[in-house]
C-alpha positions in Angstrom: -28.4 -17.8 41.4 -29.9 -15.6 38.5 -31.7 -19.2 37.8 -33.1 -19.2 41.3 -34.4 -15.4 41.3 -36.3 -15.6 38.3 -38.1 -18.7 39.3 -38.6 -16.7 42.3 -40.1 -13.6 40.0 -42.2 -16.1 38.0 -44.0 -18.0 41.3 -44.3 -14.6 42.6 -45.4 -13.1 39.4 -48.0 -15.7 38.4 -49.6 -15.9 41.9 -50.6 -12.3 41.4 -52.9 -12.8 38.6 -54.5 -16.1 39.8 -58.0 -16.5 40.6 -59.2 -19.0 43.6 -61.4 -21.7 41.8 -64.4 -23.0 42.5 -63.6 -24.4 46.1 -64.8 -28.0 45.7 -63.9 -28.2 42.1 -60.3 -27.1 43.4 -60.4 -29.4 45.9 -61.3 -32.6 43.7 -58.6 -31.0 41.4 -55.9 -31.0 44.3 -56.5 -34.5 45.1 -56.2 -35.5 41.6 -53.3 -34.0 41.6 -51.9 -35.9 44.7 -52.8 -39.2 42.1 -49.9 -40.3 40.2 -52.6 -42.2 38.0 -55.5 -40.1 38.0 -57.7 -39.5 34.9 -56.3 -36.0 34.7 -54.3 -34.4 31.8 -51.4 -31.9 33.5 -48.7 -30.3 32.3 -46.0 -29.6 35.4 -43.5 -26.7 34.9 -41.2 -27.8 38.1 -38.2 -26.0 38.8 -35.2 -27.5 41.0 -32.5 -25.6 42.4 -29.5 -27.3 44.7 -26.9 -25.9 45.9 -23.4 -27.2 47.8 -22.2 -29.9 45.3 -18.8 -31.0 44.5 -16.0 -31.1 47.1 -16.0 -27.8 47.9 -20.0 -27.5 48.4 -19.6 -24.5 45.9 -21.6 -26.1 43.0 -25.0 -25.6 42.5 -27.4 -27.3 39.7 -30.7 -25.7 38.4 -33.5 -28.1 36.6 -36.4 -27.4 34.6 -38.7 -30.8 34.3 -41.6 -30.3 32.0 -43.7 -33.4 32.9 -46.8 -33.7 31.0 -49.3 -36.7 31.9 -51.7 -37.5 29.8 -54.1 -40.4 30.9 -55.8 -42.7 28.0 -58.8 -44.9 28.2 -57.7 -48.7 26.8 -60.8 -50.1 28.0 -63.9 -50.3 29.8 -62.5 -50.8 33.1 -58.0 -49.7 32.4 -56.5 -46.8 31.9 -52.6 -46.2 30.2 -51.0 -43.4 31.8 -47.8 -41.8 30.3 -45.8 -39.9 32.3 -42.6 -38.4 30.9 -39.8 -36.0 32.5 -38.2 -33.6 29.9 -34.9 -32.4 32.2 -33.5 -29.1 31.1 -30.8 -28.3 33.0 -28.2 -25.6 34.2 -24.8 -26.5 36.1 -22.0 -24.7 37.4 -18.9 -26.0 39.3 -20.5 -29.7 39.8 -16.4 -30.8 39.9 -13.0 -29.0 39.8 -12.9 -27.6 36.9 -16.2 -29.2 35.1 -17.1 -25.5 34.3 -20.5 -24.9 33.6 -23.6 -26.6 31.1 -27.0 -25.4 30.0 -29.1 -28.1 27.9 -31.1 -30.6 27.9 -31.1 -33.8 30.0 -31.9 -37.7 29.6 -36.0 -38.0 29.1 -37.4 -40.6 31.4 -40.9 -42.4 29.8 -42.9 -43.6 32.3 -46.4 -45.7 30.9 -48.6 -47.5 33.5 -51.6 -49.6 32.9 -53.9 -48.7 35.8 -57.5 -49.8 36.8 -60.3 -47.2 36.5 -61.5 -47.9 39.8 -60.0 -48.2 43.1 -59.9 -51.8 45.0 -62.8 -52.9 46.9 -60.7 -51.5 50.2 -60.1 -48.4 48.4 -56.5 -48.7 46.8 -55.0 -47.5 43.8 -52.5 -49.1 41.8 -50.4 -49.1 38.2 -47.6 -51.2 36.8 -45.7 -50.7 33.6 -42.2 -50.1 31.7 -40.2 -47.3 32.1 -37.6 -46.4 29.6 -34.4 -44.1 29.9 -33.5 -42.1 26.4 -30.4 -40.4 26.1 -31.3 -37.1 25.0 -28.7 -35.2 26.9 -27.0 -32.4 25.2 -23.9 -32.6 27.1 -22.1 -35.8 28.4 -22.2 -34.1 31.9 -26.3 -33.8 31.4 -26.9 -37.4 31.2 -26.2 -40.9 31.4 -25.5 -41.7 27.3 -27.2 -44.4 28.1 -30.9 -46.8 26.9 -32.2 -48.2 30.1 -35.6 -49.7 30.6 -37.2 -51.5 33.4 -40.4 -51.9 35.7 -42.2 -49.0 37.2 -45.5 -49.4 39.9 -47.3 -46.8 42.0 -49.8 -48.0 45.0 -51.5 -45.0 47.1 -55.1 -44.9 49.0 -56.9 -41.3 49.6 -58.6 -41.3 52.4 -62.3 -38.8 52.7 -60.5 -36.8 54.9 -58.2 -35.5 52.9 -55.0 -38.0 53.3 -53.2 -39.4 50.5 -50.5 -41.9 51.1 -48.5 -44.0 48.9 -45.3 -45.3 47.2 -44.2 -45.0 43.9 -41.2 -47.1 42.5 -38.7 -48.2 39.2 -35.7 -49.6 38.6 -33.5 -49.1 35.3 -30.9 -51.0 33.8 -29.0 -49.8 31.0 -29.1 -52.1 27.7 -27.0 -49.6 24.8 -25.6 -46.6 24.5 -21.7 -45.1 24.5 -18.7 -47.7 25.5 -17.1 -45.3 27.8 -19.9 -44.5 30.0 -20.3 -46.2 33.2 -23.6 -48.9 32.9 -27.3 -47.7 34.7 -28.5 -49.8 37.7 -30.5 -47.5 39.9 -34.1 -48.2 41.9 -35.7 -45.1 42.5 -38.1 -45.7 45.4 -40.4 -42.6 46.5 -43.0 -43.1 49.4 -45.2 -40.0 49.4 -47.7 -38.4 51.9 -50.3 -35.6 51.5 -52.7 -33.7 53.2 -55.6 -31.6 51.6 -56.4 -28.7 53.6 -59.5 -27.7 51.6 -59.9 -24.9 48.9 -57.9 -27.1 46.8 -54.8 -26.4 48.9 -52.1 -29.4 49.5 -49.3 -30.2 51.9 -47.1 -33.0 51.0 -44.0 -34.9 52.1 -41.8 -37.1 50.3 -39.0 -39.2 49.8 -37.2 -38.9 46.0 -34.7 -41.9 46.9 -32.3 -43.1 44.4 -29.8 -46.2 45.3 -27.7 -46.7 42.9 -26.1 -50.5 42.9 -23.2 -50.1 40.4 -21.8 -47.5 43.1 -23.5 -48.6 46.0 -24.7 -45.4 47.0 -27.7 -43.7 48.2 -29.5 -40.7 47.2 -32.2 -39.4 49.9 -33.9 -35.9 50.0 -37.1 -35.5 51.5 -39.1 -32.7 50.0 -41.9 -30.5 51.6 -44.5 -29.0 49.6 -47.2 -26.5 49.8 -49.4 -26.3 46.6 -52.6 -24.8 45.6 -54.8 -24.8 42.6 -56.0 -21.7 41.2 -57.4 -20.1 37.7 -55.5 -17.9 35.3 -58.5 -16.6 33.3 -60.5 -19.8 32.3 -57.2 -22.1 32.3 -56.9 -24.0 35.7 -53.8 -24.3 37.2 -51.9 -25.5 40.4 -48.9 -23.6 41.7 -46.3 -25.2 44.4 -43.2 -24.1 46.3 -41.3 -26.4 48.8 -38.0 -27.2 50.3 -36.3 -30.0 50.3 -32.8 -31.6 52.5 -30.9 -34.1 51.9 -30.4 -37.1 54.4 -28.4 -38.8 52.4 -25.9 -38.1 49.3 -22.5 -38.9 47.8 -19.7 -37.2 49.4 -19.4 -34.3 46.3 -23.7 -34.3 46.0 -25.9 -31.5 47.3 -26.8 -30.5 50.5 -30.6 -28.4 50.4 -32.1 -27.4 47.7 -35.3 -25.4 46.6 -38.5 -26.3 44.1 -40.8 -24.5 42.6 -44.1 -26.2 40.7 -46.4 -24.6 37.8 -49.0 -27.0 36.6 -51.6 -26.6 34.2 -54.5 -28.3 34.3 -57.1 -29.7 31.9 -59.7 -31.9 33.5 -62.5 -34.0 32.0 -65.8 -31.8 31.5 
């Protein structure tokens, strides 16, 4: 719970300082932002908290993901977009007696080679390799496992504001430590958005894991408010949401919270 008040503090905190930007540079911003493959260069602070885990529903798990994505021009007409998730994590009572671990997690690379412009009916798309490392400080932080497979994203935007799409990956492990169980998991996540206009967004969406060595599946939806802002001259977006979960294994949470600082460096 300390985990979950300071995020608190710092959402709190930072949206007292922020400055409304420009409203149609904010709102080209926000539905960058809603792009999974945009030309944009963003750093995302996001902050997960979820709580009732284990067999008693008394566990609870706090994440830090630092998720910068930096888009590069290949060509005249493709972009490469990497995409990574640095987990940093904080655990308490996942299992009878598991205790409690702060450190870092397993980084998942995410690189897709995307068109510059959309489709002549106005879609967006990007395909590419995504790779597991184990970087986990703790055995109970991560998989100990290298996994790699495909990743894709397709979404359209729509002038009035919509966004709508589905990103997806699947990784299989390929190394790492004997005793730990092998990776075979297809992440699937169908996301919708709404921009309601001085560069603030609503969004739903699905973060759906199955995973096939287990046979299980892993479904919270998650509902977002975000809005982008200015802290001085640095642009930024700032997001809070909810999230439940329709589907989880028997000892996996039950609601949880998140809490989204983004900073922002567009093309000038």
């Amino acid at each position: 719970m300390m985990a979950l008040r300071a995020a608190v503090a710092f959402v709190l905190g930072a949206s007292s300082i922020v400055r409304p930007a420009h409203a149609q540079d904010a709102d080209e911003l926000a539905k960058q932002l809603s792009n999974p493959v945009a030309n944009l260069i963003s750093v995302p602070l996001q902050f997960n908290y979820d709580d009732g885990i284990g067999p008693a529903d008394d566990g609870s798990k706090a994440l830090l993901n630092v998720q910068p994505v930096i888009p590069v021009s290949i060509s005249e007409k493709w972009n490469l977009i990497s995409r990574t998730i640095i987990p940093i994590a904080y655990q308490d009572d996942i299992f009878p007696g598991a205790g409690s671990q702060f450190g870092s997690g397993d980084i998942l690379q995410s690189l897709f080679f995307s068109p510059k412009a959309p489709t002549s009916s106005g879609w967006v798309w990007g395909v590419g390799p995504v790779l597991n490392l184990p970087t986990a400080s703790n055995d109970l932080l991560g998989a100990n496992q290298w996994g790699a497979g495909p990743t894709a994203v397709v979404l359209k935007q729509t002038h009035a504001g919509w966004t709508f799409g589905t990103l997806v990956n699947h990784v299989w492990s390929f190394g790492g430590g004997d005793n730990r169980a092998d990776i075979s998991n297809t992440f699937l996540q169908p996301f919708v958005s709404k921009g309601l206009g001085e560069g603030r967004t609503v969004t739903v969406n699905l973060e759906s894991t199955y995973d096939w060595k287990s046979e299980q599946w892993t479904v919270p939806i998650n509902f977002g408010y975000s809005k982008v802002s200015k802290i001085g001259k640095q642009l930024v977006s700032y997001q809070g949401g909810v999230r439940y979960y329709l589907e989880a294994p028997d000892s996996g949470a039950e609601w949880g919270l998140r809490f989204a600082f983004t900073l922002l460096f567009p093309e000038h």
